[in-house]
C-alpha positions as CSV (number, residue, x, y, z in Angstrom):
1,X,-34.3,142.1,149.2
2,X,-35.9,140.8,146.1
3,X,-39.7,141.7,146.6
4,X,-43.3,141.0,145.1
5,X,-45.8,143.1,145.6
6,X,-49.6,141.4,146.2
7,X,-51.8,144.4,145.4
8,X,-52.1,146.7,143.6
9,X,-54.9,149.2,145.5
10,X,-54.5,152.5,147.6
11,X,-52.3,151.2,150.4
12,X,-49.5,149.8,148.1
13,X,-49.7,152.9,145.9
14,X,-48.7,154.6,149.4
15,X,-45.9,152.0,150.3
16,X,-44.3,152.3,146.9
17,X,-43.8,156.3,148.1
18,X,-41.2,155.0,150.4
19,X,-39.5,152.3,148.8
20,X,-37.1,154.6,146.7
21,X,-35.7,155.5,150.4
22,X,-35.2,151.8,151.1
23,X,-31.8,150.3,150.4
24,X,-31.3,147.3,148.5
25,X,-34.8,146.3,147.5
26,X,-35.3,145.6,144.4
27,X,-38.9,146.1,143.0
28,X,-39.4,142.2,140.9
29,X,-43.1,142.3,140.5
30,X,-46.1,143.3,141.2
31,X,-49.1,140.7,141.6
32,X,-53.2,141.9,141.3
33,X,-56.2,141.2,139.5
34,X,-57.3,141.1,135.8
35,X,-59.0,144.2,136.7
36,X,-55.7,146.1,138.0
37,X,-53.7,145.3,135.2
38,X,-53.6,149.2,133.5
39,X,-53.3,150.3,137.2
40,X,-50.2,147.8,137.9
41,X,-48.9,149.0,134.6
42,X,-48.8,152.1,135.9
43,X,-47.1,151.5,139.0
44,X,-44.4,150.0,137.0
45,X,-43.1,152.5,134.5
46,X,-43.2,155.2,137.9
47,X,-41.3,152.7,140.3
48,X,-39.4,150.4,137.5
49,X,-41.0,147.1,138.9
50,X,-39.5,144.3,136.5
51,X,-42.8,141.9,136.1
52,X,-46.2,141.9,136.0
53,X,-48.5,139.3,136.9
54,X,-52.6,138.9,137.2
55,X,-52.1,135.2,138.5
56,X,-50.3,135.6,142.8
57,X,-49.7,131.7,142.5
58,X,-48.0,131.8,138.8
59,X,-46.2,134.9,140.6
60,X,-44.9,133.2,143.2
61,X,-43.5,130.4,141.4
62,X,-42.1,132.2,138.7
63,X,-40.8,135.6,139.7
64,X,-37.3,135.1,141.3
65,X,-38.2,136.7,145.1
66,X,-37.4,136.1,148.6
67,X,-39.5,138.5,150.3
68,X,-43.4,139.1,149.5
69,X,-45.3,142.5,150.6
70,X,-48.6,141.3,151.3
71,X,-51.2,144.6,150.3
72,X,-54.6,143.4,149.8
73,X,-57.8,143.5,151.2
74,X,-57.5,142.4,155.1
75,X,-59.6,139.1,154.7
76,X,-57.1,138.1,152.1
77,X,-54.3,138.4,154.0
78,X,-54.1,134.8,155.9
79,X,-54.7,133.7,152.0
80,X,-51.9,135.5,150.4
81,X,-49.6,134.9,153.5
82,X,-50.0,131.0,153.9
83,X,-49.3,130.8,149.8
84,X,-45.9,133.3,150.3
85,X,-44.9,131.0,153.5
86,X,-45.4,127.7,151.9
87,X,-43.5,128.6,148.5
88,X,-40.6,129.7,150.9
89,X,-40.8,133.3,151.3
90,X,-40.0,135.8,153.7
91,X,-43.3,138.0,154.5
92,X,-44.3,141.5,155.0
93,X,-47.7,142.0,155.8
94,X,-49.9,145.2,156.5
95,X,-52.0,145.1,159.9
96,X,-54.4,143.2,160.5
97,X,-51.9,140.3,160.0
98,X,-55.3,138.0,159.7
99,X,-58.8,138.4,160.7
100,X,-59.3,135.6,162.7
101,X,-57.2,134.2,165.8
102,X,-57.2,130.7,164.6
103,X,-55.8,131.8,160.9
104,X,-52.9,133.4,162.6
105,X,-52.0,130.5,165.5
106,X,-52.2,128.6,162.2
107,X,-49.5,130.8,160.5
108,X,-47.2,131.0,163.9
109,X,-46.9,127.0,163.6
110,X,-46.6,127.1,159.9
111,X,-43.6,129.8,160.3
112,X,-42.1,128.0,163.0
113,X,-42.2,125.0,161.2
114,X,-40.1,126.5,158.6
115,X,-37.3,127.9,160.6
């Protein structure tokens, strides 16, 4: 699994504990804000991530992925998940999935819709 990280706060700190123990996923990029750049530095020199990027849609076009781990804020979720889903990607996403029932029956037909 090629992967992208979106995030770069406590919860994916916490993931990337576990991803050494994961076979076959390699660590491509990590997405975040201007304001986690140092942070996402960071995280990159300790788990050898190859890219990153302060821009999630220049991320997703450019960083050769097929799977996105979607870690930020819960009302960004439905955001980050509809952008990863519409540029083709395959999507992991920490609960809540979305905030709102009609954001996810709107991800269900947009998933189905691509299968």
């Amino acid at each position: 699994m090629k992967l992208l990280i979106a995030g770069a706060g406590f919860i994916v700190q916490d993931w990337l504990t576990i991803t050494q123990d994961l076979k076959d996923v390699d660590l491509v990029a990590i997405a975040g804000v201007e304001a986690d750049k140092e942070n996402m530095g960071k995280l990159q020199s300790k788990y050898g991530i190859k890219e990153v990027y302060t821009d999630y849609d220049q991320a997703l076009k450019e960083a050769n992925v097929d799977t996105v781990y979607v870690g930020v804020l819960n009302f960004l979720h439905y955001s980050f998940v509809k952008k990863a889903l519409n540029a083709g990607k395959n999507v992991i996403c920490e609960k809540p999935f979305t905030v709102k029932y009609d954001e996810f029956k709107e991800l269900k037909e947009l998933l189905c819709l691509s299968t």
